[in-house]
Each structure stands twice: as structure tokens, then as C-alpha cells.
TIMI-2910 file (N, C-alpha, C, CB; in pm, 1 decimal, decimal comma, always signed):
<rs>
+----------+----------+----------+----------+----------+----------+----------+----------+----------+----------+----------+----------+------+
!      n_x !      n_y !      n_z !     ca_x !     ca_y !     ca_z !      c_x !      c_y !      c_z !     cb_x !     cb_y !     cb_z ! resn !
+----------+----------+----------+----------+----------+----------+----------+----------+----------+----------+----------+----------+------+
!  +4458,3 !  -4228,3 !  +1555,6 !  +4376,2 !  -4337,5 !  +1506,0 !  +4372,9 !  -4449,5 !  +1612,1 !  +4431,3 !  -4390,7 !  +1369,0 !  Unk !
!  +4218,3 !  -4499,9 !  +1656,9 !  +4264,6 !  -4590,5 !  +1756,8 !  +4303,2 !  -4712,4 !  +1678,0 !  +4157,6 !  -4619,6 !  +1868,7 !  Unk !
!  +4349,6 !  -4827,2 !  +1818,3 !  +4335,0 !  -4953,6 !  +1791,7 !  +4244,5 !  -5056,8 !  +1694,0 !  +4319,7 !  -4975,4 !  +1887,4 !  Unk !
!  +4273,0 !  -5142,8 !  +1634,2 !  +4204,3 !  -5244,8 !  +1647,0 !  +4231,5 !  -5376,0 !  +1686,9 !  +4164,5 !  -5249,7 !  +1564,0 !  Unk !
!  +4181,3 !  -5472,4 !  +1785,8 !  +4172,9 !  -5540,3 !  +1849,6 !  +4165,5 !  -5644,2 !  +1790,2 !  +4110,0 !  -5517,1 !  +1915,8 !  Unk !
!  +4255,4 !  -5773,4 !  +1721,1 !  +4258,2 !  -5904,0 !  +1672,2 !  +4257,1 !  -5963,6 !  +1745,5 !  +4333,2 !  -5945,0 !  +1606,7 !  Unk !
!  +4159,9 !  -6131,2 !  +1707,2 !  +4209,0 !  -6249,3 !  +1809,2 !  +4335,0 !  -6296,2 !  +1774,1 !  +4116,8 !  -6376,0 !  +1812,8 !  Unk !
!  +4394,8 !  -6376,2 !  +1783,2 !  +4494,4 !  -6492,5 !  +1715,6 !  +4381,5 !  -6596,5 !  +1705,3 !  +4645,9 !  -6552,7 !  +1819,7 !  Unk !
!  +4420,6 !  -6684,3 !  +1590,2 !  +4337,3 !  -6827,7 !  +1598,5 !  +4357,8 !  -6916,3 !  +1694,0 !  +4354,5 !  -6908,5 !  +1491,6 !  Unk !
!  +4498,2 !  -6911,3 !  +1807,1 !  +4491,1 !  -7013,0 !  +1931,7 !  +4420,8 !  -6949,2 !  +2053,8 !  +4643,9 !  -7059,3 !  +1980,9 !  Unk !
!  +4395,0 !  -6759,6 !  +2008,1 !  +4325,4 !  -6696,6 !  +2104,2 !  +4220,9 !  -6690,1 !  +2142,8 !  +4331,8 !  -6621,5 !  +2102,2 !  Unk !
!  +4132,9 !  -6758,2 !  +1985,2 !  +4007,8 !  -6807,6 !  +1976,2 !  +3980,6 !  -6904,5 !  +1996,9 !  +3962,5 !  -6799,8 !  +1897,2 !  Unk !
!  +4049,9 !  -7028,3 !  +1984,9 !  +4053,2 !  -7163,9 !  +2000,5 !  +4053,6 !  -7151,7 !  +2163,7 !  +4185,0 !  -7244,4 !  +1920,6 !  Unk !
!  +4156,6 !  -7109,6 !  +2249,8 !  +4179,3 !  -7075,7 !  +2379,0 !  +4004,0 !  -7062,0 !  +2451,5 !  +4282,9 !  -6922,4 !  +2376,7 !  Unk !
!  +3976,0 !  -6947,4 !  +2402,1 !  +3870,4 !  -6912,5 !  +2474,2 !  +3697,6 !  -6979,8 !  +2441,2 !  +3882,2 !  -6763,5 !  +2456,5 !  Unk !
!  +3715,1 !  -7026,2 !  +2320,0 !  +3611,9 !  -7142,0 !  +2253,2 !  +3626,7 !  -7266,0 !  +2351,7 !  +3659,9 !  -7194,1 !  +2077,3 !  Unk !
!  +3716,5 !  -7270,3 !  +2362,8 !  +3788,5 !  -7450,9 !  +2465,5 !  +3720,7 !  -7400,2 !  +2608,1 !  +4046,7 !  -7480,4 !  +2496,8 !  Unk !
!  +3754,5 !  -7265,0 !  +2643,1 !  +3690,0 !  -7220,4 !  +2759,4 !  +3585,0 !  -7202,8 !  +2813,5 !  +3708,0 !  -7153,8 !  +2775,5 !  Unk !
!  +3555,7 !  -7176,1 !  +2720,9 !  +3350,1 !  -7187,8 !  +2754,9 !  +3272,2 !  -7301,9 !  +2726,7 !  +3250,9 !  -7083,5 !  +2658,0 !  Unk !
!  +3353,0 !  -7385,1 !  +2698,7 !  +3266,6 !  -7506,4 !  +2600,7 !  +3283,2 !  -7601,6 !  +2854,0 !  +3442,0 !  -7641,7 !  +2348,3 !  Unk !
!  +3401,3 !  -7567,8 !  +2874,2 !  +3465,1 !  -7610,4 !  +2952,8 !  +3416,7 !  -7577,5 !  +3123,3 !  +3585,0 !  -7566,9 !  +2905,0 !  Unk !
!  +3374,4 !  -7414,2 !  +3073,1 !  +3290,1 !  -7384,2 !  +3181,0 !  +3139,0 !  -7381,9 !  +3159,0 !  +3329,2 !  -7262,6 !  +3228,8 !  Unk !
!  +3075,1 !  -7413,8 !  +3078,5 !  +2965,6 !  -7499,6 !  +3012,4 !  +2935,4 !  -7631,2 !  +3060,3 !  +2994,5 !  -7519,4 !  +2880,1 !  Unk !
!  +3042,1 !  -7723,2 !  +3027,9 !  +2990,1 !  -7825,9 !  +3147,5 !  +3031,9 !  -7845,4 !  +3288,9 !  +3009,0 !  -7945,8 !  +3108,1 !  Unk !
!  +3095,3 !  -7728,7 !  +3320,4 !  +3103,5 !  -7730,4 !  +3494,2 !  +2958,5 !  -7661,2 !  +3532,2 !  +3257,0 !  -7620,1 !  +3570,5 !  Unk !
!  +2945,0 !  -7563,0 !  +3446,9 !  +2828,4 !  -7459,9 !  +3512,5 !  +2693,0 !  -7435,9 !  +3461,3 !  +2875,3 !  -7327,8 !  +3512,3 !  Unk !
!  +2721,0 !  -7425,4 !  +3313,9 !  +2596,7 !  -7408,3 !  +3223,6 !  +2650,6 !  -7300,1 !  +3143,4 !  +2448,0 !  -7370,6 !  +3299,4 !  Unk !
!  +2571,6 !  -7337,3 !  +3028,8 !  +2597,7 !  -7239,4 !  +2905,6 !  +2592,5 !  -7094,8 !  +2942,8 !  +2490,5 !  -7260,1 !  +2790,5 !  Unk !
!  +2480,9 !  -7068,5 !  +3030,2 !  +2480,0 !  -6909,1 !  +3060,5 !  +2551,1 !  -6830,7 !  +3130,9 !  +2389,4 !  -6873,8 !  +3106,2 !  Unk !
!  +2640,5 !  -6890,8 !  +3201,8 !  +2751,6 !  -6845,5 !  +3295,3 !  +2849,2 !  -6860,8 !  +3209,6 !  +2776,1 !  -6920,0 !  +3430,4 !  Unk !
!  +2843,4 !  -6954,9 !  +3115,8 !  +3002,7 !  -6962,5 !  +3055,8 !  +3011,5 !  -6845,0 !  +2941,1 !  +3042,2 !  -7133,7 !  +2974,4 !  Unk !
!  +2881,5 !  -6811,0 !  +2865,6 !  +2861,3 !  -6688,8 !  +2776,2 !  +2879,8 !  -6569,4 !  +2874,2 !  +2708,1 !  -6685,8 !  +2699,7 !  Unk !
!  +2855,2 !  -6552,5 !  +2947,3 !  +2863,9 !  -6415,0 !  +3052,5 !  +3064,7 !  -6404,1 !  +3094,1 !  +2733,8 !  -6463,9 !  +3250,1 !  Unk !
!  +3115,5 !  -6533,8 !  +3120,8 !  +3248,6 !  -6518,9 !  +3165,9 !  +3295,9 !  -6482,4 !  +3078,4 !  +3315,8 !  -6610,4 !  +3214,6 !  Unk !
!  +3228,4 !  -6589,9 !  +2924,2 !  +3361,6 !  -6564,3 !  +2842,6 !  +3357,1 !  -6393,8 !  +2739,3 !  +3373,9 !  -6724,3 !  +2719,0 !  Unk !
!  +3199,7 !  -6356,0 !  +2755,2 !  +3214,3 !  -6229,3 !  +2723,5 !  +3252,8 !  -6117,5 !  +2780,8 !  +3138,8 !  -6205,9 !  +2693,5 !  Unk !
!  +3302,9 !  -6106,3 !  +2918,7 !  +3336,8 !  -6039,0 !  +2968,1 !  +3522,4 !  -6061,0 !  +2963,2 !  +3251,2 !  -6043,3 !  +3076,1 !  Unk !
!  +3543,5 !  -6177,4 !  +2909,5 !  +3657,9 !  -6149,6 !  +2855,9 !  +3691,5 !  -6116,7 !  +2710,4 !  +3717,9 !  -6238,2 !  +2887,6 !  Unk !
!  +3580,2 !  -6123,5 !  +2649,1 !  +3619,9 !  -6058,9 !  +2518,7 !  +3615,1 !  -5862,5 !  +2594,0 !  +3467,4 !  -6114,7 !  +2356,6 !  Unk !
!  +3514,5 !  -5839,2 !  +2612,2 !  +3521,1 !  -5688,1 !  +2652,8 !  +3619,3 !  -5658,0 !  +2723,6 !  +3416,6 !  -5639,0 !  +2723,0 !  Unk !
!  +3692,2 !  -5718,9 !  +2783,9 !  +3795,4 !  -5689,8 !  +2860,4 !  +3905,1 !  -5652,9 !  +2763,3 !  +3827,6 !  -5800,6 !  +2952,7 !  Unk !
!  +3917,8 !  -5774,0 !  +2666,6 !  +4053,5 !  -5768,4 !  +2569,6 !  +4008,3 !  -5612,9 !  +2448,6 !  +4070,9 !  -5970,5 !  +2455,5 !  Unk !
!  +3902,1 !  -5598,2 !  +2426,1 !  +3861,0 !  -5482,3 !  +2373,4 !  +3910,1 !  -5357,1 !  +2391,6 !  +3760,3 !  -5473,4 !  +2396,8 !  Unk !
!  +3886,9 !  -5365,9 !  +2583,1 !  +3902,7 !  -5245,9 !  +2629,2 !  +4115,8 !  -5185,5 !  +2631,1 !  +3811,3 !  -5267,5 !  +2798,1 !  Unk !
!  +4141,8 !  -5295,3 !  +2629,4 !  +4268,2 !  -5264,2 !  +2635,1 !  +4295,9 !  -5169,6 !  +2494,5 !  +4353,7 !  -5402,3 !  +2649,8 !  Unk !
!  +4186,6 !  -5168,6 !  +2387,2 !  +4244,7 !  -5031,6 !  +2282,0 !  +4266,5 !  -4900,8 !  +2344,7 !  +4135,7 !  -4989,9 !  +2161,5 !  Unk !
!  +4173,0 !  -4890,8 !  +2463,9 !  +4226,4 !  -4713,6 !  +2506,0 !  +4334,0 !  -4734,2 !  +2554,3 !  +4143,7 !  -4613,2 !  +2621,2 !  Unk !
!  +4337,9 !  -4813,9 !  +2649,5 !  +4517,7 !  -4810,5 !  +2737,5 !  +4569,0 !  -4909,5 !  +2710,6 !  +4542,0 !  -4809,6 !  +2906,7 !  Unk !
!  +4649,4 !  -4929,4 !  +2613,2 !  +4760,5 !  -5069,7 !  +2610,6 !  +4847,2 !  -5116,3 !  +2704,8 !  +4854,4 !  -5062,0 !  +2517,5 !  Unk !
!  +4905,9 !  -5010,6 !  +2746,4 !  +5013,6 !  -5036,4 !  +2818,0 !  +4996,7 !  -5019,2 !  +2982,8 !  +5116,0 !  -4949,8 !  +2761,2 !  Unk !
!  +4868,1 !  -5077,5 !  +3016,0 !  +4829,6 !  -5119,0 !  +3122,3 !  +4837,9 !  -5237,7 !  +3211,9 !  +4751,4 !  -5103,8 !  +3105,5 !  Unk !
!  +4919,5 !  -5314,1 !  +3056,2 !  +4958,7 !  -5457,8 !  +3088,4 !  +5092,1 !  -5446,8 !  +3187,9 !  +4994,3 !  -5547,7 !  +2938,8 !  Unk !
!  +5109,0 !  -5571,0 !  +3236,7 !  +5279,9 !  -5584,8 !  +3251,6 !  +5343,6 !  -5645,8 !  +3131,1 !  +5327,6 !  -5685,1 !  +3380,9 !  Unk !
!  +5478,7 !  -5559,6 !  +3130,4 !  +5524,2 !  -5609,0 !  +2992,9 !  +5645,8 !  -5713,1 !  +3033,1 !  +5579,4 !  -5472,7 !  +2885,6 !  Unk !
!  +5630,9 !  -5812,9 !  +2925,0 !  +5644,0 !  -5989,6 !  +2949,5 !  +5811,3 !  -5971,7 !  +2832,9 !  +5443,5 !  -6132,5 !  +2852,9 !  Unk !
!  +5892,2 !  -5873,5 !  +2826,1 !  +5983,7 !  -5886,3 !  +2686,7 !  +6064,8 !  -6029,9 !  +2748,2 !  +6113,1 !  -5717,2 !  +2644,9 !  Unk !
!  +6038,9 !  -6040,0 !  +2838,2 !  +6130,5 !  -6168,0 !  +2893,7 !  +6103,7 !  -6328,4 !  +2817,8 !  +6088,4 !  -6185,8 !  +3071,9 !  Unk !
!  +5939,2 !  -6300,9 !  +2746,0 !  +5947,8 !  -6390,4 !  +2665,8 !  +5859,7 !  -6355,9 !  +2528,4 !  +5912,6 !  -6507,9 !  +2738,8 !  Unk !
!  +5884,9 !  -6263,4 !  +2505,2 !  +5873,5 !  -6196,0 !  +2375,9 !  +5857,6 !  -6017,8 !  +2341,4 !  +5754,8 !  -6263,7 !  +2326,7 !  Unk !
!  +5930,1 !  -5975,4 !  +2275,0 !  +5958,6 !  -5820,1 !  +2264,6 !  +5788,8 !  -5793,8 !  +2256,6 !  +6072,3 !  -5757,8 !  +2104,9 !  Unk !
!  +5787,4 !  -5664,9 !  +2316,2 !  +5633,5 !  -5643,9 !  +2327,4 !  +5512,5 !  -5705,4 !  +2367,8 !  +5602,5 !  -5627,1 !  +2242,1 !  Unk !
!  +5516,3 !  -5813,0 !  +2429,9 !  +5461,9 !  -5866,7 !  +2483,9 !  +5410,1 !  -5823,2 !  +2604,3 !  +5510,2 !  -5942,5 !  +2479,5 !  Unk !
!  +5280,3 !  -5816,8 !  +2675,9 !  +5199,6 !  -5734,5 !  +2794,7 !  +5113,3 !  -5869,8 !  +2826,4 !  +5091,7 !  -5569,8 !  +2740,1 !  Unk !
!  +5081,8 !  -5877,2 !  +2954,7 !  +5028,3 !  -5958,6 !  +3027,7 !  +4858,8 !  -5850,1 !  +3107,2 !  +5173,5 !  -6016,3 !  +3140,5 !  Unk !
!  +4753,3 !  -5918,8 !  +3107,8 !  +4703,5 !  -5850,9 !  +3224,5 !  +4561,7 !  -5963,5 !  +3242,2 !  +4668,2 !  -5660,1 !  +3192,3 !  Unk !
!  +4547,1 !  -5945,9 !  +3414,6 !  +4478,6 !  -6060,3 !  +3375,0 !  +4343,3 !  -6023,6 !  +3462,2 !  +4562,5 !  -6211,3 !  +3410,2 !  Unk !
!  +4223,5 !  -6120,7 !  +3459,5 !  +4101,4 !  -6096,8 !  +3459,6 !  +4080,0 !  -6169,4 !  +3544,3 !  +4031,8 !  -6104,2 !  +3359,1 !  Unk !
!  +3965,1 !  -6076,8 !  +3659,6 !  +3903,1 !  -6194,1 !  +3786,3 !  +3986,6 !  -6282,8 !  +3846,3 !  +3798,3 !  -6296,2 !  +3736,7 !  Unk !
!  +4154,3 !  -6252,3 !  +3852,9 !  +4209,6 !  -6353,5 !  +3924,8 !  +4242,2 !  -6532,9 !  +3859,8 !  +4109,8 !  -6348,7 !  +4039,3 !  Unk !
!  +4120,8 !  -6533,3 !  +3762,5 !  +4152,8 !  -6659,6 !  +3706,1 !  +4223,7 !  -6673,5 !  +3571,0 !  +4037,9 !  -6725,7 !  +3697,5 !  Unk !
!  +4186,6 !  -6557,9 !  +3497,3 !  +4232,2 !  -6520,7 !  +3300,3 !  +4309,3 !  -6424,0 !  +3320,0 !  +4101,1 !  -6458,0 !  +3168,8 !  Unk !
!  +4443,3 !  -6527,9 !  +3259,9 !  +4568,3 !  -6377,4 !  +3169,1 !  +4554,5 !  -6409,2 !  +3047,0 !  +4770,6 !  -6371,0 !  +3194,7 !  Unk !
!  +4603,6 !  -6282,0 !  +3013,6 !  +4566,4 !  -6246,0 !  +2834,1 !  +4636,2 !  -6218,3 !  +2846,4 !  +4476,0 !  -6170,1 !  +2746,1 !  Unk !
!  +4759,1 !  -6253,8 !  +2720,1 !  +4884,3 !  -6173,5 !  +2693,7 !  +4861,4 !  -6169,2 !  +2520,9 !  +5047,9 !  -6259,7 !  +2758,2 !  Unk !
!  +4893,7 !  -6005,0 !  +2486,9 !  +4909,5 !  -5971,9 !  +2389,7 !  +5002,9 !  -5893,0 !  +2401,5 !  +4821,0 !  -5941,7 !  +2338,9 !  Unk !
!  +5025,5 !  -5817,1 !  +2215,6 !  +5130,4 !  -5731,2 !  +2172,2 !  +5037,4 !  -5662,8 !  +2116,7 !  +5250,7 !  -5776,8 !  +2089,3 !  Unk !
!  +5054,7 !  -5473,1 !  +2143,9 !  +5043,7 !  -5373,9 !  +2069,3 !  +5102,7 !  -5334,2 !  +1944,8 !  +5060,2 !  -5305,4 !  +2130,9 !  Unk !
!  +5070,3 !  -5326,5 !  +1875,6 !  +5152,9 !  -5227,3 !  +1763,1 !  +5104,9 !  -5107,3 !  +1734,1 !  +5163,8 !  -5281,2 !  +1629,4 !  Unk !
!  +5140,6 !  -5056,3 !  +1595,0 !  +5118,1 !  -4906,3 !  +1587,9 !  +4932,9 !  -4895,0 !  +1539,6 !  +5247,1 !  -4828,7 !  +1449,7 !  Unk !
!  +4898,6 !  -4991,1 !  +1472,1 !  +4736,8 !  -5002,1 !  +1467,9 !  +4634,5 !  -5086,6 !  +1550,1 !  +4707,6 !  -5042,7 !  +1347,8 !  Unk !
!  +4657,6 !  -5206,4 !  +1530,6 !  +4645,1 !  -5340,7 !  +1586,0 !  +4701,0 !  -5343,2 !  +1743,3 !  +4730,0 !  -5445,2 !  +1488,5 !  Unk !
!  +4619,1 !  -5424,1 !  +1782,6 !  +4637,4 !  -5463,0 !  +1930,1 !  +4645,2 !  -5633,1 !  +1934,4 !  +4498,5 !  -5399,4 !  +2027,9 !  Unk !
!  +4730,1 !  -5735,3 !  +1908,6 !  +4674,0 !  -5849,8 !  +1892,3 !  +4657,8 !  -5927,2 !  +2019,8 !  +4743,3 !  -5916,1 !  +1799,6 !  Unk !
!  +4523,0 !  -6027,9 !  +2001,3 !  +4545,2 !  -6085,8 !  +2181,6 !  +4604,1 !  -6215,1 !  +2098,4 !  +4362,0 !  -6121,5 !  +2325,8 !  Unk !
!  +4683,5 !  -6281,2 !  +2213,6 !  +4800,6 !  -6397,7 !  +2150,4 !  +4756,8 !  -6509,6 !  +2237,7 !  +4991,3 !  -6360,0 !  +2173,2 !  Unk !
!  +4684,1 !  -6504,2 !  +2346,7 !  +4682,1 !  -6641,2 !  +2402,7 !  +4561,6 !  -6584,3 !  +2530,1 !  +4866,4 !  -6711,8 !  +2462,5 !  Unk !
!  +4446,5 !  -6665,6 !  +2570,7 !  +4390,0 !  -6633,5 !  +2654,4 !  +4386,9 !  -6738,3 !  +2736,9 !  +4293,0 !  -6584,2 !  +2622,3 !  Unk !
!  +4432,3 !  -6744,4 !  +2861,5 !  +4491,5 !  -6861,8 !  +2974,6 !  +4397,8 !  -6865,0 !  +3062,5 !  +4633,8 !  -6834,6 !  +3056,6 !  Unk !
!  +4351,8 !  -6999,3 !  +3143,5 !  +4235,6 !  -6999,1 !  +3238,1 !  +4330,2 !  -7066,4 !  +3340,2 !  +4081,3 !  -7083,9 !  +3191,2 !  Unk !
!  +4324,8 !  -7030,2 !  +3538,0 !  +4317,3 !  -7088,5 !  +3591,2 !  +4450,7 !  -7171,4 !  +3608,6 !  +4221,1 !  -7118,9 !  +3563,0 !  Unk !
!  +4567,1 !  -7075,5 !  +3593,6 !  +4697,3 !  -7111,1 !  +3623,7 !  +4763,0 !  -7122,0 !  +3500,6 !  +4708,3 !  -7230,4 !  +3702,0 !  Unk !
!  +4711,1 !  -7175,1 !  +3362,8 !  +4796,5 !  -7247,3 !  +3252,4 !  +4920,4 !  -7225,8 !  +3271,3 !  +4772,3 !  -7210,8 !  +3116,6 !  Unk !
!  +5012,9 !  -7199,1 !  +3213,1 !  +5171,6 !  -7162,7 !  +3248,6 !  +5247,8 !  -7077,3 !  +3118,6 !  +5265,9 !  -7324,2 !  +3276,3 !  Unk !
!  +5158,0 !  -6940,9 !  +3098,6 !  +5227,9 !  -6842,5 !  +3014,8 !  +5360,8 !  -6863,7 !  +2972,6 !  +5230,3 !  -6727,3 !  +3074,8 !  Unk !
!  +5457,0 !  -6881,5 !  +3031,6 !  +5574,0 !  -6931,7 !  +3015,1 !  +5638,2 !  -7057,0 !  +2872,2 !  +5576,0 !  -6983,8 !  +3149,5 !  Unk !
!  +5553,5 !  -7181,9 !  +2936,3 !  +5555,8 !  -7259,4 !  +2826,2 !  +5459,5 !  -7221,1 !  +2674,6 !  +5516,1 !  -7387,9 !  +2888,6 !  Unk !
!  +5379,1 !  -7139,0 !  +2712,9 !  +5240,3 !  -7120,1 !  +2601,3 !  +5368,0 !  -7010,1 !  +2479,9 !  +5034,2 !  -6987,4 !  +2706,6 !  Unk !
!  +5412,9 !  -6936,4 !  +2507,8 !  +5463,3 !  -6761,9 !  +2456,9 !  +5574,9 !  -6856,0 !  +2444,2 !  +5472,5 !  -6582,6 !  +2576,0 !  Unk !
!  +5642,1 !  -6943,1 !  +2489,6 !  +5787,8 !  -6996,0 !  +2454,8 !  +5806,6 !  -7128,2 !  +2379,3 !  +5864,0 !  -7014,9 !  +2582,4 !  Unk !
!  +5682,1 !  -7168,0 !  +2372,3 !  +5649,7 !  -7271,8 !  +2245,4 !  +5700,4 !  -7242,4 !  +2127,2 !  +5510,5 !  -7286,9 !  +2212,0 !  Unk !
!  +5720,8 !  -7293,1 !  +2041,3 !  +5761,8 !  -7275,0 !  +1853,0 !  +5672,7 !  -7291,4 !  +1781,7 !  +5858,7 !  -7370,6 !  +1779,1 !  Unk !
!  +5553,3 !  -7353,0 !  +1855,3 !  +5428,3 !  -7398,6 !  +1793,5 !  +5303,8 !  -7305,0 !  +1833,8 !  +5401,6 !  -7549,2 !  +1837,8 !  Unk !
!  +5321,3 !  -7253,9 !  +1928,9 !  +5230,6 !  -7113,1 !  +1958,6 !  +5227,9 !  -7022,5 !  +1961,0 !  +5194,3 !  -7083,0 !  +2019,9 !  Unk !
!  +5133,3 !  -6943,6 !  +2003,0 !  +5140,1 !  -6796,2 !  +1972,1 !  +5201,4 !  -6689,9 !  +1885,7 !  +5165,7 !  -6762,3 !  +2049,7 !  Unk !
!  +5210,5 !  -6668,3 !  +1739,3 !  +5286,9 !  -6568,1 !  +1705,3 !  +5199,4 !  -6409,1 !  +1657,0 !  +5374,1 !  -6636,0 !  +1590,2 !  Unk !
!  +5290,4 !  -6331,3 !  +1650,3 !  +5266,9 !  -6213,8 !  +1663,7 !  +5168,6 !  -6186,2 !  +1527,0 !  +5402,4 !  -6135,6 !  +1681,8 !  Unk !
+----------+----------+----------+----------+----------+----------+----------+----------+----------+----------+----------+----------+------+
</rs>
């Protein structure tokens, strides 16, 4: 049975903040093209999960992989679900985001 692919609500918030962001650097139509190519991206991870690097250093199951050099996505697989937990632009600092008490949970 494959995957299915959840946002988190800060994963959505994350990437809503992102386009709104590269919207007024660039224009709406570049920022719909980036930011959908990171939804398809986080999609595609249902065939191969474990394509990520895995992050247990700051949470069990946790996988990192990131996009164009500028977007990491770190999510957790499970046995149905694939959830994405945080989508980062442009350095953010995974570290503090996944080790917060106030973000990201599984």
C-alpha cells in the first residue's frame, strides 16, 4: 500500500510564508512555480522515503532532503503516512526548528 503524503500545519504555514515572500521579491508566477515544485517534490518522496538523510540526532525518524540548494524538507515516514514537518528556505536552521517544544511534531 503506498504512502500518503501530509502537510503539518507549520509545513503549510512554512511554505504559504514562502511564496507570499518570493512574491514580493519576484512575482506571483515564479513564486507559484517554486513553491509547486516543492510541493511535487515532497510528494515524490512516497516512492522512496528513505532517500532522505536521516536527522535521529534530532528526532527518531526524522529524514532531511533538500531542494535546488535553497529548501530542506524534513519529514518522518511511517508505516502509511509520510508526514512533511517543516519546509525551510535559504539557510533557516533545522536544528533550532525540529528542537523547538513549540514546533514541529510528528
Amino acid at each position: 500500500m503506498p504512502l500518503v503524503t501530509v502537510f503539518s500545519p507549520e509545513a503549510e504555514a512554512q511554505l504559504v510564508e514562502l511564496r507570499l515572500y518570493i512574491a514580493q521579491q519576484a512575482g506571483l508566477r515564479i513564486a507559484q512555480t517554486f513553491t509547486d515544485a516543492i510541493v511535487d517534490h515532497c510528494l515524490s518522496l512516497e516512492t522512496f522515503p528513505e532517500r532522505g538523510v536521516r536527522r535521529d540526532d534530532l528526532r527518531p525518524g526524522l529524514r532531511t532532503i533538500s531542494l535546488r540548494g535553497r529548501v530542506t524538507i524534513a519529514y518522518a515516514a511511517g508505516e502509511r503516512d509520510l508526514t512533511i514537518l517543516a519546509i525551510l528556505y535559504a539557510g533557516q536552521d533545522i536544528n533550532a526548528v525540529m528542537r523547538d517544544p513549540e514546533g514541529p511534531e510528528q
